[in-house]
N, C-alpha and C positions, 0 to 999 in steps of 0.2 A: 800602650797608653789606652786607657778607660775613652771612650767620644761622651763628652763631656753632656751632648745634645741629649744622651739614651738616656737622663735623668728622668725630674727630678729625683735628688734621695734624701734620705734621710741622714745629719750627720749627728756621729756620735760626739758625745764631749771633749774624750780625748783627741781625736779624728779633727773637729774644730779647732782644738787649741793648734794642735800639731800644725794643720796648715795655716794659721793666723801665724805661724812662727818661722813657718819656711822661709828661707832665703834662697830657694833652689831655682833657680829662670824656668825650668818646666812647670815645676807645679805653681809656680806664679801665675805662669801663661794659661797652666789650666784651671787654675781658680778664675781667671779672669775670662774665659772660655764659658765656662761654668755659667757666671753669671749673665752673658748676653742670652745662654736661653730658661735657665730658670732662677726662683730665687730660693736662697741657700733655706731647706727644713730643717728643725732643731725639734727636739722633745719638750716641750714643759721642761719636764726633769734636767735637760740639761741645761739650762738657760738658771734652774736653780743649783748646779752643781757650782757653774760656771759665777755666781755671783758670791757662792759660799765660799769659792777661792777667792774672789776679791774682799771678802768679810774678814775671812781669814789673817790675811795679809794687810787690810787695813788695824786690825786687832795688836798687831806686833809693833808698828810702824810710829815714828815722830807724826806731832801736826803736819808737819810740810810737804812728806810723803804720803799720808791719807788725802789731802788736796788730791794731789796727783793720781793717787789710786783711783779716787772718786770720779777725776774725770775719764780716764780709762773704762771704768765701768760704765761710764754714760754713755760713751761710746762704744763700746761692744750693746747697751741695750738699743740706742740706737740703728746700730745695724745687723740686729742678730734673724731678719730675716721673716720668715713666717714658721711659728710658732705650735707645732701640733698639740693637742689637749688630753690630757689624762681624762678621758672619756669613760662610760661603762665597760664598751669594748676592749678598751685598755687596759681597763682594772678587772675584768675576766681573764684575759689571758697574763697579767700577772698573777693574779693566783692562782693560776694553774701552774705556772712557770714556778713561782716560788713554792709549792708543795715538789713538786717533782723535782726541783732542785736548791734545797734549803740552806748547803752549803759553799763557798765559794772553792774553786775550782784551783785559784793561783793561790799565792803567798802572800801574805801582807808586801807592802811595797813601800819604799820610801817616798813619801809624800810631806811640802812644806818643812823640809830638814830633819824631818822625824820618821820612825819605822811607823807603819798605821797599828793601831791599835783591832783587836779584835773584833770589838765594836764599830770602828771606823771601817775594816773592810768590808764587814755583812751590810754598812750602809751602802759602801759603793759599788757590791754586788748586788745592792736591792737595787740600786738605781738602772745598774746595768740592764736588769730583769723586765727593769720598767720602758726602756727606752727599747730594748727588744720587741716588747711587745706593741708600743708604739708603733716601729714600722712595721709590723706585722697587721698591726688594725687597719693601718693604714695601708697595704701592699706595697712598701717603698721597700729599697737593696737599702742597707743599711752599710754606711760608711763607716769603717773604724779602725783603732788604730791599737788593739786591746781583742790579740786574733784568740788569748787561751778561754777567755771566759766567752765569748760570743760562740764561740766553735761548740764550745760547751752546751750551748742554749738552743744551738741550731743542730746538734744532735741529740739532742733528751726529743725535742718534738720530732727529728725523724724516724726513733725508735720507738715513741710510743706513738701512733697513728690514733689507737685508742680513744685519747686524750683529747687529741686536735682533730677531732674529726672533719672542721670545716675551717683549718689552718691551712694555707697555701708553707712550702717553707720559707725560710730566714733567710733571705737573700743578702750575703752577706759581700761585701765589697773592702779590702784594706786599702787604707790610703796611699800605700807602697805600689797600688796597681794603677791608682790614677794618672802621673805623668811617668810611668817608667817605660 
């Protein structure tokens, strides 16, 4: 088990849903752990990942269930934490991230009942690039739950030192290591 104290981190999108869905008593215990000593970091990017699934999902749905959706989204904006900023620093080391690696790494995935489209996965590989970078501007371990693409990101800047020459690496964290 991760000591919840050695924070704060950064949480990925996937990483955030994933434990907002747990039903596991450990990782309960250490979400709740978690929060007595810091409060939970998210990306920009992910807080707009996470609201395009609720758009999504409102887009498909009756009146009655877009009610519903809507107040779930108010509360995830409600408590989604503090919010780190697509900054200069951030938007340097995405593009550098995204020239060095312009293509994505996995396979399309099934997402909202559907295969993703090509287009839809180079978005959520840019986003990936972007929330990377994120904790990296930021010096945070990045929490996540999406180990082939991040691996991926955290070995293009170990190999090219070149590139990053005042990048610390990608401290990367799965969510599988938090309460196990």
């Amino acid at each position: 088990m991760l000591d919840p104290a050695l924070g704060p981190f950064l949480f990925d999108t996937s990483a955030e849903s994933w434990l907002e869905r747990s039903t596991d008593p450990q990782v309960r215990q250490w979400v709740g752990s978690y929060a007595q000593y810091h409060s939970k970091h998210v990306s920009a990017i992910t807080v707009m990942e996470r609201l395009r699934g609720f758009a999504l999902y409102m887009h498909r749905e009756t009146p009655g269930r877009r009610d519903n959706l809507a107040l779930r989204r108010q509360d995830y904006l409600d408590s989604v934490g503090t919010v780190r900023p697509v900054d200069a620093a951030v938007a340097v080391y995405t593009a550098e991230l995204s020239v060095l690696l312009p293509q994505p790494p996995s396979a399309p995935k099934r997402a909202h009942h559907a295969l993703e489209s090509r287009q839809e996965r180079l978005f959520r590989w840019r986003c990936d690039i972007m929330i990377a970078a994120t904790a990296l501007a930021a010096d945070m371990p990045l929490v996540h739950h999406n180990p082939r693409d991040f691996e991926t990101i955290r070995t293009a800047i170990e190999t090219s030192p070149g590139r990053f020459p005042t990048l610390g690496p990608l401290n990367l964290v799965s969510v599988l290591r938090l309460a196990a």
